[in-house]
N, C-alpha and C positions, 0 to 999 in steps of 0.2 A: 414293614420296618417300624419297630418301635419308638418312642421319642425319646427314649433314657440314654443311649449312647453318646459318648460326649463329642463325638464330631458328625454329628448329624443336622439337617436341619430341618427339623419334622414342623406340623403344625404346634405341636406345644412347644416349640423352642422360637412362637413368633409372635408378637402382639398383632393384631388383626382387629381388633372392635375398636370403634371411635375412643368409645368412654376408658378403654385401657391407653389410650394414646392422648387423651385428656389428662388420664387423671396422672401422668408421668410427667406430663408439659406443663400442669400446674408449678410442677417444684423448678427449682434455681438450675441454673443448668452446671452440669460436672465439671466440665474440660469445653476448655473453644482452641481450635486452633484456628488458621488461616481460611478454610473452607467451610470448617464441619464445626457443632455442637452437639454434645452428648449431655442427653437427660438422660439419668439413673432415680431409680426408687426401689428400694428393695423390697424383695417378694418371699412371700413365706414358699412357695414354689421348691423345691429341692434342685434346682436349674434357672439359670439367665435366658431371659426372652430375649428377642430383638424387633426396633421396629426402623424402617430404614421411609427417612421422607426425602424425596429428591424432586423440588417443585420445578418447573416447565419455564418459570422466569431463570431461572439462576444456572440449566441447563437445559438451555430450547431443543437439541435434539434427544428424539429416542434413546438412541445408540448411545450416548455420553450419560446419558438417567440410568438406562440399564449398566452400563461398567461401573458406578459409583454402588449400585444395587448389589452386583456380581461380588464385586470387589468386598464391598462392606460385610454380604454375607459368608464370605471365603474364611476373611481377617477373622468373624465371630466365633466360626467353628472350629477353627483351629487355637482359638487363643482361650485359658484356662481364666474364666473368668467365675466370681463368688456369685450367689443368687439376687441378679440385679436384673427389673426392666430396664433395660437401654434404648435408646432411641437415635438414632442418628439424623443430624436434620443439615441438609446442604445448607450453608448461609449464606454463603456470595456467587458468586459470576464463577466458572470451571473454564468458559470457554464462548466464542460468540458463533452464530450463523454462519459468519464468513470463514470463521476458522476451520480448522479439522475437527472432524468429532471425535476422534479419540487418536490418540498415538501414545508410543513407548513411553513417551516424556510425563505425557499425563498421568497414564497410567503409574507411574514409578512413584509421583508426585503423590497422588491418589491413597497409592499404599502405606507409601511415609506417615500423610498424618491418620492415616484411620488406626496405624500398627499402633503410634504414639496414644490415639484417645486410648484403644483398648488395654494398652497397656497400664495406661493410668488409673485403670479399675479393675487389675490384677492382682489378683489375694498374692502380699506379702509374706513371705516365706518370715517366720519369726527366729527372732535372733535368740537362743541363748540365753538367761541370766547371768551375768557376768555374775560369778562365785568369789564370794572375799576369803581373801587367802589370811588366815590368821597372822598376825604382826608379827614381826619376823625378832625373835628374841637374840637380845645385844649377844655376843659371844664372851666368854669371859679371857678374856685379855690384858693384860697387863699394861699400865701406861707409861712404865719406867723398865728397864732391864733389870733382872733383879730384881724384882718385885712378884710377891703371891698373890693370884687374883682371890678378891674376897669374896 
């Protein structure tokens, strides 16, 4: 399988080495919502990478690291995005020990903000020049009845 098809998710469509994941975490981060933060760096790349962090404090089990992983890699290949390193990085609590590791709710929840970050680093369709329409010349009309317009 190639890595050029745009809904694939090959080794060139991931960041994988430290120092690409350094050097992306250096910059300001894009988009935060409620769970997640997306660092972007653009890449001379003809394609967007992705790198998905989901540390072990913020979701203790397995199961609930891997749906945020599944999940985030799903949302990347399907959504038309410009040539950007991305990063997704869990920032808060998803869920504790004692709770469930995954269910609908979460998952739905999950999707909402990862669709939202991606979104927000989706190539804008560009608008048009609005064209100026040349002034629109008075009509010649009379301001008296009876009267010749000059």
């Amino acid at each position: 399988m190639s890595g050029e098809g745009s809904h694939d998710f090959a080794r060139v469509r991931r960041i994988v080495k430290t120092d690409e994941f350094s050097s992306v975490f250096r910059l300001r981060p894009a988009q935060k919502t409620a769970h997640f933060v997306l660092y972007t760096r653009p890449t001379t790349l003809p394609h967007a990478r992705l790198g998905v962090v989901a540390a072990k404090r913020f979701a203790p089990r397995a199961v609930t690291r891997n749906t945020i992983k599944r999940i985030t890699r799903e949302l990347f290949r399907t959504t038309a995005m410009p040539a950007l390193d991305c990063i997704v990085r869990l920032s808060r609590p998803v869920n504790t020990k004692s709770g469930p590791a995954t269910n609908k709710a979460l998952k739905t929840l999950l999707h909402a903000e990862l669709a939202r970050l991606f979104a927000s680093q989706a190539p804008r369709p560009r608008k048009p020049a609005p064209v100026a329409a040349p002034p629109a010349a008075a009509p010649d009309v009379p301001d008296q009845p009876g009267q010749q317009p000059s």
